[in-house]
MIMI-285650 format. One record per residue (C-alpha): residue number from 1; residue in one letter; x, y, z. Coordinates in steps of 0.001 Angstrom, whole numbers, plus 500000, padded with zeros to 6 digits. Each point is the difference from the previous one (the first is absolute). Example, Ala and Ser with C-alpha at 12.3 -4.5 7.8 and 13.67 -1.06 7.14 Angstrom:
<rec num="1" residu="A" X="512300" Y="495500" Z="507800"/>
<rec num="2" residu="S" X="501370" Y="503440" Z="499340"/>
This chain:
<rec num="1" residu="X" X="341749" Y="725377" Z="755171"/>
<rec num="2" residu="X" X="497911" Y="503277" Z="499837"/>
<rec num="3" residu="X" X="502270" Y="503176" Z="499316"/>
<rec num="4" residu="X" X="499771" Y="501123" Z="503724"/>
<rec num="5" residu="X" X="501328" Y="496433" Z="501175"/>
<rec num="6" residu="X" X="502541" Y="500772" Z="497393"/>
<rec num="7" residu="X" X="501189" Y="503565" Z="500996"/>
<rec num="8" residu="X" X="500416" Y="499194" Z="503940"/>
<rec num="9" residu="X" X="502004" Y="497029" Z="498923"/>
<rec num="10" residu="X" X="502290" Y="501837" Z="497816"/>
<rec num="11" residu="X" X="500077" Y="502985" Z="502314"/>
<rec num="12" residu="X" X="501798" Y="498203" Z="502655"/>
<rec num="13" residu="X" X="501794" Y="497620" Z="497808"/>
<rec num="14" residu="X" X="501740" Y="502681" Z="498076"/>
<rec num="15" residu="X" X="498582" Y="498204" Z="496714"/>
<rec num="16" residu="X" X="497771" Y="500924" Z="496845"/>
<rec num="17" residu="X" X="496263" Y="498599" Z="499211"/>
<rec num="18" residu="X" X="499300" Y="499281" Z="496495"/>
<rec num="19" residu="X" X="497303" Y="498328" Z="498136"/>
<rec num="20" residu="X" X="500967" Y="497014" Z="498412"/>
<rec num="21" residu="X" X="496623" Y="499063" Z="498195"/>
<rec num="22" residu="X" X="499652" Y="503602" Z="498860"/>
<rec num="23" residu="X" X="501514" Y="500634" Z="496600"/>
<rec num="24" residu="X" X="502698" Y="502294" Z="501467"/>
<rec num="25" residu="X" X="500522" Y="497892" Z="502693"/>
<rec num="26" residu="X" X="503137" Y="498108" Z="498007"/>
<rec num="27" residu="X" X="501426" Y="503974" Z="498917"/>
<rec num="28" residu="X" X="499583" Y="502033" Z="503440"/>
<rec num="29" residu="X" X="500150" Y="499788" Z="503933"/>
<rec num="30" residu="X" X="498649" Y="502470" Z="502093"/>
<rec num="31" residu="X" X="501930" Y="501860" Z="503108"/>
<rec num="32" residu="X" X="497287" Y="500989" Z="502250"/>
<rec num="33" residu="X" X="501168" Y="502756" Z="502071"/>
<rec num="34" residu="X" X="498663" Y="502529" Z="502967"/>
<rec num="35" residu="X" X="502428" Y="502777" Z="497776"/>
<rec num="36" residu="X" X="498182" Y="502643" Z="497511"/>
<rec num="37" residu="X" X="500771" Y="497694" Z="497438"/>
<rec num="38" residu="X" X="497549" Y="497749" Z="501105"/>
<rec num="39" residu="X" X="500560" Y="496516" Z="497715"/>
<rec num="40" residu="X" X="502982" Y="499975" Z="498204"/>
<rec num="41" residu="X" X="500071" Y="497759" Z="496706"/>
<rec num="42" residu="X" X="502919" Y="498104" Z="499202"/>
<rec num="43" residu="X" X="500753" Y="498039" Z="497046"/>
<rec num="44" residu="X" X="501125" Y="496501" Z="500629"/>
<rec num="45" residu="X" X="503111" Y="499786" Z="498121"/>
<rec num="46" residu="X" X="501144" Y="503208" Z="500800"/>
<rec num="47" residu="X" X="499662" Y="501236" Z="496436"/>
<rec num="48" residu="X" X="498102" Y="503587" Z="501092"/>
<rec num="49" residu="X" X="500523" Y="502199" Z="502356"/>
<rec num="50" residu="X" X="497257" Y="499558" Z="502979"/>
<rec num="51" residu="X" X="497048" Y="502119" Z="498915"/>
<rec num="52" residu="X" X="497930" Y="502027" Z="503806"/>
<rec num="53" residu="X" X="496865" Y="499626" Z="500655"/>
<rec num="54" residu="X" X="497092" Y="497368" Z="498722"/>
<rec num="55" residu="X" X="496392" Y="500349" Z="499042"/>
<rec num="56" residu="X" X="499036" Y="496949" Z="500289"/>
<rec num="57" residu="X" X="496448" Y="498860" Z="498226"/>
<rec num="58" residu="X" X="496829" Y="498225" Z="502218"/>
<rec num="59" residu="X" X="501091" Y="496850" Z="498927"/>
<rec num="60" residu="X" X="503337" Y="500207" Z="501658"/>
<rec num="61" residu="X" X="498375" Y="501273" Z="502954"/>
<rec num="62" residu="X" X="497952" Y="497312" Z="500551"/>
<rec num="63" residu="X" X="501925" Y="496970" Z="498937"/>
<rec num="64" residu="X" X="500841" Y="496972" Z="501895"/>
<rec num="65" residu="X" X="503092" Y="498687" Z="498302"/>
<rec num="66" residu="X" X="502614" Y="502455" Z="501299"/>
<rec num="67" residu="X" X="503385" Y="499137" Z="501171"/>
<rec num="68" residu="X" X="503119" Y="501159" Z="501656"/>
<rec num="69" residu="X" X="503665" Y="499768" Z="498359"/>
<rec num="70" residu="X" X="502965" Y="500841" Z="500155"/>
């Protein structure tokens, strides 16, 4: 799903997106939030603290192969 399919359904799902073609898409999952931290990056075993805020590059942006987890 595009990234805005992805958002809305994580939004009300109180889930993350993530990536899981992209090569941090094994590593990270992404809180997107309405807050001033925007995205919030967490790792996915818990290893690292979550890390605010995201710039994410074009190709994220326009990607197809997005997807919500838990």
């Amino acid at each position: 799903m595009f990234i805005h399919e992805a958002v809305k359904a994580a939004i009300s799902e109180g889930k993350f997106i993530t990536r899981p073609d992209a090569w941090w898409g094994t590593k990270e999952k992404i809180k997107p939030t309405n807050t001033p931290d925007c995205c919030i990056c967490f790792d996915r075993k818990n290893e690292k603290p979550p890390v605010r805020g995201w710039e994410p590059p074009a190709e994220d942006l326009m990607a197809d192969d997005w997807a919500v987890v838990n």
